[in-house]
PQR file with spaces between the fields and no chain letter, atoms N, CA, C, O and H, PARSE charges and radii, in Angstrom:
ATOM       1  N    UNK     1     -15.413   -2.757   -9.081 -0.4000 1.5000
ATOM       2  CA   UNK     1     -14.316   -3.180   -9.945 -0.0000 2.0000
ATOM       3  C    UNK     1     -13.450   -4.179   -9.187  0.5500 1.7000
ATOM       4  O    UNK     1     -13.063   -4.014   -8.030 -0.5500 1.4000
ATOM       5  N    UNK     2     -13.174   -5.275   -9.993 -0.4000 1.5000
ATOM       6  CA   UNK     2     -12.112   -6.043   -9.734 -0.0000 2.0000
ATOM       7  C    UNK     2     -11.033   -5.538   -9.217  0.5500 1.7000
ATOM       8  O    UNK     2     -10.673   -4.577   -9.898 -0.5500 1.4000
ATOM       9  H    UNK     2     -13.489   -5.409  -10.932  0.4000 1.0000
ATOM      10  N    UNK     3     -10.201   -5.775   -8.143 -0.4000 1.5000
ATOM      11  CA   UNK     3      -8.428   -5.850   -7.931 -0.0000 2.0000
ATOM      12  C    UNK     3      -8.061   -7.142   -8.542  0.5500 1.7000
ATOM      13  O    UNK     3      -8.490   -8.296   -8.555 -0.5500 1.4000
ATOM      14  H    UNK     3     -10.494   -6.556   -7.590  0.4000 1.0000
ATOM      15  N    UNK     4      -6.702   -6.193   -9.241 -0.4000 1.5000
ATOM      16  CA   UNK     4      -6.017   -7.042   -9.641 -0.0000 2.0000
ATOM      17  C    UNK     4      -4.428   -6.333   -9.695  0.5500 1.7000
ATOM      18  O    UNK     4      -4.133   -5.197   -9.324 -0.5500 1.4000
ATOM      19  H    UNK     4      -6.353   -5.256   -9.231  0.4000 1.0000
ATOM      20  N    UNK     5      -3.508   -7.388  -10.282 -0.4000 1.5000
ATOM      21  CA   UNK     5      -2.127   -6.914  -10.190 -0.0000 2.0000
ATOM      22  C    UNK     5      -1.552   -7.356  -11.436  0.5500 1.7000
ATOM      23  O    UNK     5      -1.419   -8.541  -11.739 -0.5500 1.4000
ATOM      24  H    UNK     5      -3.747   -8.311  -10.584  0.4000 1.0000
ATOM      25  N    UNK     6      -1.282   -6.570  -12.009 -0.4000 1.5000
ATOM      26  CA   UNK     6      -0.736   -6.787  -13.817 -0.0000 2.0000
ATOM      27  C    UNK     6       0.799   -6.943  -13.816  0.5500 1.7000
ATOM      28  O    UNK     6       1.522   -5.949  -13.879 -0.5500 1.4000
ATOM      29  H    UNK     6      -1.391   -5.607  -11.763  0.4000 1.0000
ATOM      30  N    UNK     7       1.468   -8.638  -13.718 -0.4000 1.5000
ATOM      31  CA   UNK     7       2.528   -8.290  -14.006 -0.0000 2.0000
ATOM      32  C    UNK     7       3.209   -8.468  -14.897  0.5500 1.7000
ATOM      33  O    UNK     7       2.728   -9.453  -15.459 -0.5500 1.4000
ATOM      34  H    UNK     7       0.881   -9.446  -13.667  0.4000 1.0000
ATOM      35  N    UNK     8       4.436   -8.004  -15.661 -0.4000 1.5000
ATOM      36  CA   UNK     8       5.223   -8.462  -16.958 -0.0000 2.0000
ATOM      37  C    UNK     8       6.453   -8.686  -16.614  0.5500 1.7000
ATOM      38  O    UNK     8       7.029   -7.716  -16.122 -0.5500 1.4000
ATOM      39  H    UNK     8       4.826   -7.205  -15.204  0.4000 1.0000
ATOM      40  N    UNK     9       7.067   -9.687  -16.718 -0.4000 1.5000
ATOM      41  CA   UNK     9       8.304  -10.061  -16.979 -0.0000 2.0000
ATOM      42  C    UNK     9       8.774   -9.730  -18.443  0.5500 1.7000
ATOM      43  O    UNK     9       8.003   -9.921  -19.383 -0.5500 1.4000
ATOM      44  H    UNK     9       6.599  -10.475  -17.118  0.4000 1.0000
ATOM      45  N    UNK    10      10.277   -9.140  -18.669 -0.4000 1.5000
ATOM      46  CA   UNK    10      10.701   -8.847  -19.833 -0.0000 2.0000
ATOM      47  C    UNK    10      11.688  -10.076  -19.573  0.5500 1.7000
ATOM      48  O    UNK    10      11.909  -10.866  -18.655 -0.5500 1.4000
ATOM      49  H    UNK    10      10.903   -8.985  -17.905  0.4000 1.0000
ATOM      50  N    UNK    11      12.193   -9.812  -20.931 -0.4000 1.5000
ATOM      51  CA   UNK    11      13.533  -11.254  -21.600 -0.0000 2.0000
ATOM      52  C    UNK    11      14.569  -10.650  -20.556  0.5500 1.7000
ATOM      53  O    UNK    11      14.893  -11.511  -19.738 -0.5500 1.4000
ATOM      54  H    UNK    11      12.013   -9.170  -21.677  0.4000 1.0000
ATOM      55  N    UNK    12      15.145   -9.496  -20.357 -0.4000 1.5000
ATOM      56  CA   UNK    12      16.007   -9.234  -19.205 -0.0000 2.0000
ATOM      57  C    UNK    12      15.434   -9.386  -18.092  0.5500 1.7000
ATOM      58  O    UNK    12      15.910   -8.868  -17.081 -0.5500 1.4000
ATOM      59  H    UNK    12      14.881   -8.797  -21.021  0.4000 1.0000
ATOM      60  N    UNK    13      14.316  -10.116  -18.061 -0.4000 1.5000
ATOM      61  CA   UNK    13      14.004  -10.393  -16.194 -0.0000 2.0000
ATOM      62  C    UNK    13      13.794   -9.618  -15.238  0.5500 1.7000
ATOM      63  O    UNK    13      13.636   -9.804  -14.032 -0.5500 1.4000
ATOM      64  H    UNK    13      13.929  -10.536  -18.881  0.4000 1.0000
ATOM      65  N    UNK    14      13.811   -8.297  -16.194 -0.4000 1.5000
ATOM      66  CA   UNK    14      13.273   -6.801  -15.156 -0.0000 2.0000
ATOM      67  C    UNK    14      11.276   -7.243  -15.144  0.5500 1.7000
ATOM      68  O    UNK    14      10.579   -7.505  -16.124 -0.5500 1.4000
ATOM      69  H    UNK    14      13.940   -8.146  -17.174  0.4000 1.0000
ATOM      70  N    UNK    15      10.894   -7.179  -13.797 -0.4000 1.5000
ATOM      71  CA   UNK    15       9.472   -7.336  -13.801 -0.0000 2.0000
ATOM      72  C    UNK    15       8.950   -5.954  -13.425  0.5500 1.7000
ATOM      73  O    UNK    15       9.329   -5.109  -12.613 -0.5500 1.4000
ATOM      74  H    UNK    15      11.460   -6.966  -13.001  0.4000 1.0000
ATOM      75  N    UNK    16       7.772   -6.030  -14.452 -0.4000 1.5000
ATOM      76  CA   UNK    16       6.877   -4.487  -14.123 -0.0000 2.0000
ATOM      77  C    UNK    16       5.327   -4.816  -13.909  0.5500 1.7000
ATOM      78  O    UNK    16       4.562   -5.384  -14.688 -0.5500 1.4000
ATOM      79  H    UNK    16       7.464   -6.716  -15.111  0.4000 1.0000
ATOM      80  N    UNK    17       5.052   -4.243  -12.493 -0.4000 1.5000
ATOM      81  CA   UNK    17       4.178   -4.110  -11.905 -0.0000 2.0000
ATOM      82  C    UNK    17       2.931   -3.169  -12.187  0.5500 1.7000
ATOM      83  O    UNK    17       3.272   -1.988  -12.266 -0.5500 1.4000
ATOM      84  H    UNK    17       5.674   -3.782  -11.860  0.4000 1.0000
ATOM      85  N    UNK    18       1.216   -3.449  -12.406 -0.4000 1.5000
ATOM      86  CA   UNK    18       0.226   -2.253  -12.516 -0.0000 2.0000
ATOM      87  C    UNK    18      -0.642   -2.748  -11.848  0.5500 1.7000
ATOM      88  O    UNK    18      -1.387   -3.659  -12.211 -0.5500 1.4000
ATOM      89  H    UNK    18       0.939   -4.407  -12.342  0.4000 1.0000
ATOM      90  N    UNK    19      -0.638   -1.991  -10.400 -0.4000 1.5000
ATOM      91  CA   UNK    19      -2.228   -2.403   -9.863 -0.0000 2.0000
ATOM      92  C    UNK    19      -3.251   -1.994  -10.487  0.5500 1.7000
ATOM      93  O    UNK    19      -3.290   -0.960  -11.154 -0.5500 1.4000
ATOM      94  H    UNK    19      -0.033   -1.251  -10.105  0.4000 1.0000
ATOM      95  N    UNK    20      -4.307   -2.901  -10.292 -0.4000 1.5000
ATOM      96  CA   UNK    20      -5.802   -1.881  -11.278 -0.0000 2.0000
ATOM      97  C    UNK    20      -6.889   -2.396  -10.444  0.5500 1.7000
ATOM      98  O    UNK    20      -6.836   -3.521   -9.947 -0.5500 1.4000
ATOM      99  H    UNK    20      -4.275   -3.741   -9.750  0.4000 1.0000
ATOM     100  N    UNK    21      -7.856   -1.610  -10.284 -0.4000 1.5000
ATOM     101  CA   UNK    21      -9.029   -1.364   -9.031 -0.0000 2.0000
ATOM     102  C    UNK    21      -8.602   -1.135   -8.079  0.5500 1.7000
ATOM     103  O    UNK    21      -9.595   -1.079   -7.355 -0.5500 1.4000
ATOM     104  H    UNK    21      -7.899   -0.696  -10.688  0.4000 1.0000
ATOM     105  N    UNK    22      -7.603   -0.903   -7.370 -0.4000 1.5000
ATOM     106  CA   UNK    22      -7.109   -0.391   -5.711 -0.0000 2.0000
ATOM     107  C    UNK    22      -6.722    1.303   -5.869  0.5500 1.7000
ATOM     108  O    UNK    22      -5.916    1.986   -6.501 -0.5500 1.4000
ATOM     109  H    UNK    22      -6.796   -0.948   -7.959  0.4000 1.0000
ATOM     110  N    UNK    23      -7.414    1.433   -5.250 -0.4000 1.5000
ATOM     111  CA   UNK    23      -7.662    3.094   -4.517 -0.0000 2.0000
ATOM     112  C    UNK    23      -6.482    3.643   -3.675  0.5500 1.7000
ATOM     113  O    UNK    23      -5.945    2.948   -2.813 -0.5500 1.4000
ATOM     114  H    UNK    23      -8.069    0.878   -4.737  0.4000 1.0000
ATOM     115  N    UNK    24      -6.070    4.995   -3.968 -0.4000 1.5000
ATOM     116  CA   UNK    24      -4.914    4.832   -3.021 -0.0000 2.0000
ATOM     117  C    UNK    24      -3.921    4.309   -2.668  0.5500 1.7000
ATOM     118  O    UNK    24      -3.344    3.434   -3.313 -0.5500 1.4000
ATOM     119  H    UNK    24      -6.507    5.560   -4.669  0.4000 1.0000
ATOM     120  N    UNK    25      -3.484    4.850   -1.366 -0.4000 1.5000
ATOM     121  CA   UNK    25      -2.230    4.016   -0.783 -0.0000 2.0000
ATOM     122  C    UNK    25      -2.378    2.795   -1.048  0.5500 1.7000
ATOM     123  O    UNK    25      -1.501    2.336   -1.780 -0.5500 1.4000
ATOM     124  H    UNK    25      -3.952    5.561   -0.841  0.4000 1.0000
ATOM     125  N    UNK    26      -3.210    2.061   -0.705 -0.4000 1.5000
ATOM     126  CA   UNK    26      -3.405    0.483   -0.761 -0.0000 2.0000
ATOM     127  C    UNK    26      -2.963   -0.560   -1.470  0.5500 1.7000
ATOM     128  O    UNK    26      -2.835   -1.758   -1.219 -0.5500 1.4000
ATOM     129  H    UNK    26      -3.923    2.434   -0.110  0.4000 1.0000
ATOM     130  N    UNK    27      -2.706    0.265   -2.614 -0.4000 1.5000
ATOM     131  CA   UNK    27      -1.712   -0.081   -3.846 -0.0000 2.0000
ATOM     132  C    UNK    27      -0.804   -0.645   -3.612  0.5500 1.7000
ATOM     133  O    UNK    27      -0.644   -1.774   -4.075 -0.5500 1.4000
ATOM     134  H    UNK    27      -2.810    1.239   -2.818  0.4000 1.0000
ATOM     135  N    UNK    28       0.263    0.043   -2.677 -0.4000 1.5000
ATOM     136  CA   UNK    28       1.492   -0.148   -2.117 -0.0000 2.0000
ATOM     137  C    UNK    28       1.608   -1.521   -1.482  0.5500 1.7000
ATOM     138  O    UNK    28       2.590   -2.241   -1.667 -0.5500 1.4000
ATOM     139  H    UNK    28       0.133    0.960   -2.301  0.4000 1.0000
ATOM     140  N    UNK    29       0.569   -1.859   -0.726 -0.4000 1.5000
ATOM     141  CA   UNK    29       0.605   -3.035   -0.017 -0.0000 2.0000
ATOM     142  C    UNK    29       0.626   -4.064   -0.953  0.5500 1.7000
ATOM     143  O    UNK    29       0.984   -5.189   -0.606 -0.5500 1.4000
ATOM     144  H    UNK    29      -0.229   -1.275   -0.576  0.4000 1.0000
ATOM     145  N    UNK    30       0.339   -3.857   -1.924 -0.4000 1.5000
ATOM     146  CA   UNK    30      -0.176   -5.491   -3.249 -0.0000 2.0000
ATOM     147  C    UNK    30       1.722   -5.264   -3.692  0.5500 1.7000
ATOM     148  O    UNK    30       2.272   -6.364   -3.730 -0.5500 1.4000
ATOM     149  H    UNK    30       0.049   -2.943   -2.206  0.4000 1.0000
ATOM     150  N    UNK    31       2.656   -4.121   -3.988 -0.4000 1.5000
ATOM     151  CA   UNK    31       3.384   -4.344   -4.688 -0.0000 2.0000
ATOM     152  C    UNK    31       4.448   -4.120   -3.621  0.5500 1.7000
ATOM     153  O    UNK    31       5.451   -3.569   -4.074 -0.5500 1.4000
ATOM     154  H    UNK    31       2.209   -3.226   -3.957  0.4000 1.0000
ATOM     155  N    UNK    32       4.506   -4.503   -1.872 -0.4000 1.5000
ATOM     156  CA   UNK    32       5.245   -4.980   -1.020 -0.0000 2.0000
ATOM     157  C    UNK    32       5.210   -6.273   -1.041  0.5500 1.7000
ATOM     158  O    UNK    32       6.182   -7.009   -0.870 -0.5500 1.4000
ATOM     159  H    UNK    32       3.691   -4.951   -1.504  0.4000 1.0000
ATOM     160  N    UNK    33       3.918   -6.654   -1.282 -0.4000 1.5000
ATOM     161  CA   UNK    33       4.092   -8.117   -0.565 -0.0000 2.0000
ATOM     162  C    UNK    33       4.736   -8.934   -2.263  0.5500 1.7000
ATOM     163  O    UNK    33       5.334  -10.010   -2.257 -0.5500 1.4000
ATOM     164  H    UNK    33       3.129   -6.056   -1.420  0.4000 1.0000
ATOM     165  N    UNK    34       4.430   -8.121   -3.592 -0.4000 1.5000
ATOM     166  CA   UNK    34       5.514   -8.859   -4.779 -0.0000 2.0000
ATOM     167  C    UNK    34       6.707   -8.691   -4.239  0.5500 1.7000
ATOM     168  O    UNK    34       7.610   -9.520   -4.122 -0.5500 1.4000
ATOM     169  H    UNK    34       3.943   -7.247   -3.597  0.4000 1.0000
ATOM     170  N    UNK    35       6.674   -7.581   -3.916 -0.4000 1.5000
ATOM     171  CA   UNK    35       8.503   -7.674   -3.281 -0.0000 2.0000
ATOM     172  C    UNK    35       9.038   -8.519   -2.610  0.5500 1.7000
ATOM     173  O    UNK    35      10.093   -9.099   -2.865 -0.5500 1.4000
ATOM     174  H    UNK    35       5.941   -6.908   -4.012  0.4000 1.0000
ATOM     175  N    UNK    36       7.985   -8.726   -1.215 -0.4000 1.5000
ATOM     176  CA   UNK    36       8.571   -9.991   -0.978 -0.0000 2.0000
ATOM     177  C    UNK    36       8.692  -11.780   -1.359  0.5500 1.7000
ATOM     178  O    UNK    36       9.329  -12.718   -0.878 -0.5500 1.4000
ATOM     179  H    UNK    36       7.128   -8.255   -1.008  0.4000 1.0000
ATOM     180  N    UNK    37       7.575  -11.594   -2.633 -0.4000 1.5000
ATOM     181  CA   UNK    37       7.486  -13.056   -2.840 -0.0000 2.0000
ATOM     182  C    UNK    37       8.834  -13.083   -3.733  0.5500 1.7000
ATOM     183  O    UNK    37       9.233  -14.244   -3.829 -0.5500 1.4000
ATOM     184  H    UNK    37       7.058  -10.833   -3.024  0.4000 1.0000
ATOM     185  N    UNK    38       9.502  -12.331   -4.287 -0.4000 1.5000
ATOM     186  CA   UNK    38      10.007  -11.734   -5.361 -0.0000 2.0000
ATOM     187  C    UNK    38      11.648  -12.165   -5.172  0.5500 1.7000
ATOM     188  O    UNK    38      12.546  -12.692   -5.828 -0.5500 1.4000
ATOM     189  H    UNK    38       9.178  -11.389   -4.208  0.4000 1.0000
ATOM     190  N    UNK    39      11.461  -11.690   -4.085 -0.4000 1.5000
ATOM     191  CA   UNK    39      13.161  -11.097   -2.906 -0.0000 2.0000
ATOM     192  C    UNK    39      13.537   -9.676   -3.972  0.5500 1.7000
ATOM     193  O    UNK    39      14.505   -9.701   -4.732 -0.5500 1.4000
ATOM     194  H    UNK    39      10.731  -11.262   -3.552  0.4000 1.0000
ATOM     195  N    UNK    40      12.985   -8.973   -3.908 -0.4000 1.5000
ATOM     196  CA   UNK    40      13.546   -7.484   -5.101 -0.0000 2.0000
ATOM     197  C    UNK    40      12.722   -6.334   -4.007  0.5500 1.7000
ATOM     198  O    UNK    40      12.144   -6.316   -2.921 -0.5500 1.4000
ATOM     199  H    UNK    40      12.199   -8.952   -3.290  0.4000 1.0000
ATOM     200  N    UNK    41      13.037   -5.625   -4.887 -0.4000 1.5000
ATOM     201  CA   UNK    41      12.951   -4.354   -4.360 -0.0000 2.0000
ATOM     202  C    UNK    41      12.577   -3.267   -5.365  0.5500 1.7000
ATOM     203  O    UNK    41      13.358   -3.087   -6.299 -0.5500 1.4000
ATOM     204  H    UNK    41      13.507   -5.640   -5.770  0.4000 1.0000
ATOM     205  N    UNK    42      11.372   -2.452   -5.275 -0.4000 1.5000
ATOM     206  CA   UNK    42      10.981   -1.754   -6.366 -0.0000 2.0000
ATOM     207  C    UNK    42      12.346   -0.750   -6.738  0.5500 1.7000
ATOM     208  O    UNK    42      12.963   -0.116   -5.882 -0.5500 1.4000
ATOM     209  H    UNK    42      10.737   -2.598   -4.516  0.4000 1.0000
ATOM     210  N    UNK    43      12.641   -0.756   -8.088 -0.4000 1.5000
ATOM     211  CA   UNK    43      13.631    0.625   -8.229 -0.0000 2.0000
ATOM     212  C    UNK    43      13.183    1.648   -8.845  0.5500 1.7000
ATOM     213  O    UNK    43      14.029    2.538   -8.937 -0.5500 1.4000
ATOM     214  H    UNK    43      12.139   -1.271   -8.783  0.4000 1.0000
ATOM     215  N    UNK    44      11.691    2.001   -9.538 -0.4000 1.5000
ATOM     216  CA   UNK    44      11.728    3.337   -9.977 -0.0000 2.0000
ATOM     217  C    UNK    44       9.491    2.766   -9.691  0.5500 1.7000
ATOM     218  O    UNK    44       9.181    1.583   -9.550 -0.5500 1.4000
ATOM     219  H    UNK    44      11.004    1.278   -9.463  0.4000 1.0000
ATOM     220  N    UNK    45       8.235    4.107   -9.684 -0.4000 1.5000
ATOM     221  CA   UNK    45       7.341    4.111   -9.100 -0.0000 2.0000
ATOM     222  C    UNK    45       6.949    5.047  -10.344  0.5500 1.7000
ATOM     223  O    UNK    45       7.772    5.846  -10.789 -0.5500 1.4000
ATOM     224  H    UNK    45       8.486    5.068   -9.798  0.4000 1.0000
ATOM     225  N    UNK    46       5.758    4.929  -10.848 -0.4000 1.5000
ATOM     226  CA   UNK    46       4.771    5.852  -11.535 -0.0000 2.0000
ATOM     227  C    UNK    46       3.338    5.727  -11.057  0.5500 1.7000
ATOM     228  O    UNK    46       2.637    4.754  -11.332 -0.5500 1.4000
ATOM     229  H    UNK    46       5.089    4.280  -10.486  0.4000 1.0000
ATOM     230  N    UNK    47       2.902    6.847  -10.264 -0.4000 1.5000
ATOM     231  CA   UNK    47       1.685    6.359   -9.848 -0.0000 2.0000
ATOM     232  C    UNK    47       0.526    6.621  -10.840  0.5500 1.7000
ATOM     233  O    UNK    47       0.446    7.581  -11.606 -0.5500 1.4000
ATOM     234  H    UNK    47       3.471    7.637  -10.041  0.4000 1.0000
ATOM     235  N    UNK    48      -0.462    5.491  -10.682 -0.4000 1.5000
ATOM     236  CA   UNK    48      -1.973    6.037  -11.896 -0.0000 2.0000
ATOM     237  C    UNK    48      -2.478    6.733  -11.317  0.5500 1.7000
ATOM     238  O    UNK    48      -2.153    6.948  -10.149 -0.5500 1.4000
ATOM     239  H    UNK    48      -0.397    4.711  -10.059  0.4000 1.0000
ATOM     240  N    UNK    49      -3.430    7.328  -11.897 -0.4000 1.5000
ATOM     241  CA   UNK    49      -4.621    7.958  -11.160 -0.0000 2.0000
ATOM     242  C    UNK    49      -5.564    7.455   -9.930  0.5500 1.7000
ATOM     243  O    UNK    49      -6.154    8.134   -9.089 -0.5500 1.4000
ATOM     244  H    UNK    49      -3.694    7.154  -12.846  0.4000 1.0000
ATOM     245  N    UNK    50      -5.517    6.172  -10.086 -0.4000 1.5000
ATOM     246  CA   UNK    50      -6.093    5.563   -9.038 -0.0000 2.0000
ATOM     247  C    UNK    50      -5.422    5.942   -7.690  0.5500 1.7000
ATOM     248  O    UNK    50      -6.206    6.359   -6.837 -0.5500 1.4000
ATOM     249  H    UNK    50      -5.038    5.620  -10.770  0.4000 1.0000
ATOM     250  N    UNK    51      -4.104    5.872   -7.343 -0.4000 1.5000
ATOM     251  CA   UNK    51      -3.275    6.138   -6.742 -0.0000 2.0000
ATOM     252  C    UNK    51      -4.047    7.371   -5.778  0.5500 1.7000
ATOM     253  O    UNK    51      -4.237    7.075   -4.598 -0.5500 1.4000
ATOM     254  H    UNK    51      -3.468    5.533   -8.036  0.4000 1.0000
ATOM     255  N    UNK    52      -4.370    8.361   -6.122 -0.4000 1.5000
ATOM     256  CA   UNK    52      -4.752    9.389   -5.786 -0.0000 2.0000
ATOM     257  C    UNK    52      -6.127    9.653   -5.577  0.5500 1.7000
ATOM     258  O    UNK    52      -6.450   10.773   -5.180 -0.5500 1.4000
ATOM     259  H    UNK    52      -4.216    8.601   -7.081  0.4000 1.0000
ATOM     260  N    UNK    53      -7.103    8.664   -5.815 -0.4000 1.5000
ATOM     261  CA   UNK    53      -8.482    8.487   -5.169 -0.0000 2.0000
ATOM     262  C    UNK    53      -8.849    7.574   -4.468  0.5500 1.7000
ATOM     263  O    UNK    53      -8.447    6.431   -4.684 -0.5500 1.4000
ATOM     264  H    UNK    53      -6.841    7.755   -6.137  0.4000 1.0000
ATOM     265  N    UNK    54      -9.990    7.961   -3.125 -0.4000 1.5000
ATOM     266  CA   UNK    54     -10.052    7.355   -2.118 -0.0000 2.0000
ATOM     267  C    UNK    54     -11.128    6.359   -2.715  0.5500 1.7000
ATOM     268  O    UNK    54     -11.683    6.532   -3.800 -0.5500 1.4000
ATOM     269  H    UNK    54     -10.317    8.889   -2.950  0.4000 1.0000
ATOM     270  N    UNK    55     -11.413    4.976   -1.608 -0.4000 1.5000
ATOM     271  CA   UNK    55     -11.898    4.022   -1.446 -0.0000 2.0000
ATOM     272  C    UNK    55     -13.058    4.526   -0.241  0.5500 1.7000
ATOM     273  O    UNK    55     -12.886    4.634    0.973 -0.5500 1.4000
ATOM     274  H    UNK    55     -10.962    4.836   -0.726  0.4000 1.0000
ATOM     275  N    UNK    56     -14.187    4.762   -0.991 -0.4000 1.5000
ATOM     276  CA   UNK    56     -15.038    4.987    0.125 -0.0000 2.0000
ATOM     277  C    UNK    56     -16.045    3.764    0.069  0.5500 1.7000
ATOM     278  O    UNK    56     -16.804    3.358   -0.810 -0.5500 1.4000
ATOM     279  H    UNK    56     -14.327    4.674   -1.977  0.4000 1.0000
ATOM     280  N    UNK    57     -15.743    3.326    1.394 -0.4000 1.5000
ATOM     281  CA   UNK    57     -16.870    2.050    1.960 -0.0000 2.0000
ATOM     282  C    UNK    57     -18.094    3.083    2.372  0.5500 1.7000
ATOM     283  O    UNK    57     -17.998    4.252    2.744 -0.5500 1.4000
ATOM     284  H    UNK    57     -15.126    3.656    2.109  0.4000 1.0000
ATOM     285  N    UNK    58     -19.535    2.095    2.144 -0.4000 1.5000
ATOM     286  CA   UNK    58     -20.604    2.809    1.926 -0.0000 2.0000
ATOM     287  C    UNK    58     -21.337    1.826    3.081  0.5500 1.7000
ATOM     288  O    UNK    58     -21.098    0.629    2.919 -0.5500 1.4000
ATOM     289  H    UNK    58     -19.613    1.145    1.842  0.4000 1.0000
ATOM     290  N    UNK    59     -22.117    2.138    4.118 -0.4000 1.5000
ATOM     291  CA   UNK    59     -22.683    1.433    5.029 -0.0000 2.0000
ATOM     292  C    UNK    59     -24.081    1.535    4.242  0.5500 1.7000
ATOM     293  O    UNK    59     -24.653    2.593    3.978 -0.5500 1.4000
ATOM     294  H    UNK    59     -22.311    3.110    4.249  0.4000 1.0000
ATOM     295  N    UNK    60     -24.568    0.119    3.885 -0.4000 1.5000
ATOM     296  CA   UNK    60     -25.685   -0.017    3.084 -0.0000 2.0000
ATOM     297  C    UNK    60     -27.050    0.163    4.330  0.5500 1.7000
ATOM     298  O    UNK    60     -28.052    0.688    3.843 -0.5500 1.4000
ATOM     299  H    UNK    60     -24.103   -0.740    4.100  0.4000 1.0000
ATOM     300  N    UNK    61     -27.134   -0.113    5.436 -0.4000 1.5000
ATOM     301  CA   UNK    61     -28.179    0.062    6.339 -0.0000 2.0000
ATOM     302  C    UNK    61     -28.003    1.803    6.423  0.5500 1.7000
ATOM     303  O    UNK    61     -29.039    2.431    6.204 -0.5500 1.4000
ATOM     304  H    UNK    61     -26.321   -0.539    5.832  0.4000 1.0000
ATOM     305  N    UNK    62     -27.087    2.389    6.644 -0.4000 1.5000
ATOM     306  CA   UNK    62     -27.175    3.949    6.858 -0.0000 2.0000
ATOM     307  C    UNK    62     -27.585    4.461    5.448  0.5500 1.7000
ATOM     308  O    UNK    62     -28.306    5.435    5.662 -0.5500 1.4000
ATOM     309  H    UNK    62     -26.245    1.879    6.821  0.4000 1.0000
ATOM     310  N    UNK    63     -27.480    4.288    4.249 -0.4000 1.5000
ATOM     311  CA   UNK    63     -27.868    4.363    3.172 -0.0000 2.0000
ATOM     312  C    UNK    63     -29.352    4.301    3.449  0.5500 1.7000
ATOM     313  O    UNK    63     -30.010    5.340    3.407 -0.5500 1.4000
ATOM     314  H    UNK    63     -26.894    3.497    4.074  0.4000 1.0000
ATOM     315  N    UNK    64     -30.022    2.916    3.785 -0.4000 1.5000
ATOM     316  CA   UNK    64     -31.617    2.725    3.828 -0.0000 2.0000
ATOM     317  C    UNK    64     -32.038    3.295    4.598  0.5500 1.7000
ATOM     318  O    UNK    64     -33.190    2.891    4.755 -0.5500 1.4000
ATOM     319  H    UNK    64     -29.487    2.072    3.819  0.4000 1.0000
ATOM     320  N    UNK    65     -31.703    4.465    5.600 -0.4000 1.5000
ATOM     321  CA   UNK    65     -32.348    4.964    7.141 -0.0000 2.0000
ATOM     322  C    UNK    65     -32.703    6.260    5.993  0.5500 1.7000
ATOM     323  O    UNK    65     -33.788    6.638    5.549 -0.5500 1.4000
ATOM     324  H    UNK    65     -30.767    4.793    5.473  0.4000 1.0000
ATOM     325  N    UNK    66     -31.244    6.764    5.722 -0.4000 1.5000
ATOM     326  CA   UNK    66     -31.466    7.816    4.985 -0.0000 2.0000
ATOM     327  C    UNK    66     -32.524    7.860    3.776  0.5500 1.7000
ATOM     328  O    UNK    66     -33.102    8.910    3.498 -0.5500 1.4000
ATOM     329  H    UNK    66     -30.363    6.457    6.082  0.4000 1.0000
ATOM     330  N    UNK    67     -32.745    6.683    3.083 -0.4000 1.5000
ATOM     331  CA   UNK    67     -33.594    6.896    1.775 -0.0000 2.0000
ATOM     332  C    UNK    67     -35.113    6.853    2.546  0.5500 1.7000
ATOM     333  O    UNK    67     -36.027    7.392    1.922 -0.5500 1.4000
ATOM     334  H    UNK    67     -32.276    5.829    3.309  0.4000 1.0000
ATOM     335  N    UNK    68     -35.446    6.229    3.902 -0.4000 1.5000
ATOM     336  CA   UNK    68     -36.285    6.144    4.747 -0.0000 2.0000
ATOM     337  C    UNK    68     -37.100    7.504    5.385  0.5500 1.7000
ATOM     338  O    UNK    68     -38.217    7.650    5.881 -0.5500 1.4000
ATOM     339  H    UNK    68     -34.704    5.791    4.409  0.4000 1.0000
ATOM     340  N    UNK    69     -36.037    8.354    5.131 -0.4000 1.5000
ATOM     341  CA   UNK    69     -36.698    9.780    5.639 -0.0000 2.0000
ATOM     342  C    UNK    69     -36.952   11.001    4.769  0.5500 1.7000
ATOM     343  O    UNK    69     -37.452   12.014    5.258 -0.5500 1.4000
ATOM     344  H    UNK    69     -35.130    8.235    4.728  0.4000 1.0000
């Protein structure tokens, strides 16, 4: 799945943030660095579900040793 970062600006200029494909913590890092392009500061957090499942990297050669035996 794609990363990406969903953002909306409303007519009051409040912007709302949804990461989608990032696993985890990792999240956090995509909606620090809006903060800083931003100059703001998050004021309220709802985490998705994603939030709470890991990102497991898969070593494709240890994969083929294993299908090997």
């Amino acid at each position: 799945m794609e990363k990406r970062l969903v953002i909306e600006i409303g007519i009051d200029g409040k912007v709302k943030a949804e990461t989608v494909g990032i696993k985890g913590k990792a999240c956090l890092e995509y909606i620090e660095l809006l903060e800083k392009l931003l100059d703001a500061e998050t004021i309220d957090s709802n985490y998705l579900s994603e939030y709470y499942e890991t990102n497991i990297k898969t070593d494709e050669k240890l994969i083929q040793k294993v299908r090997e035996i």
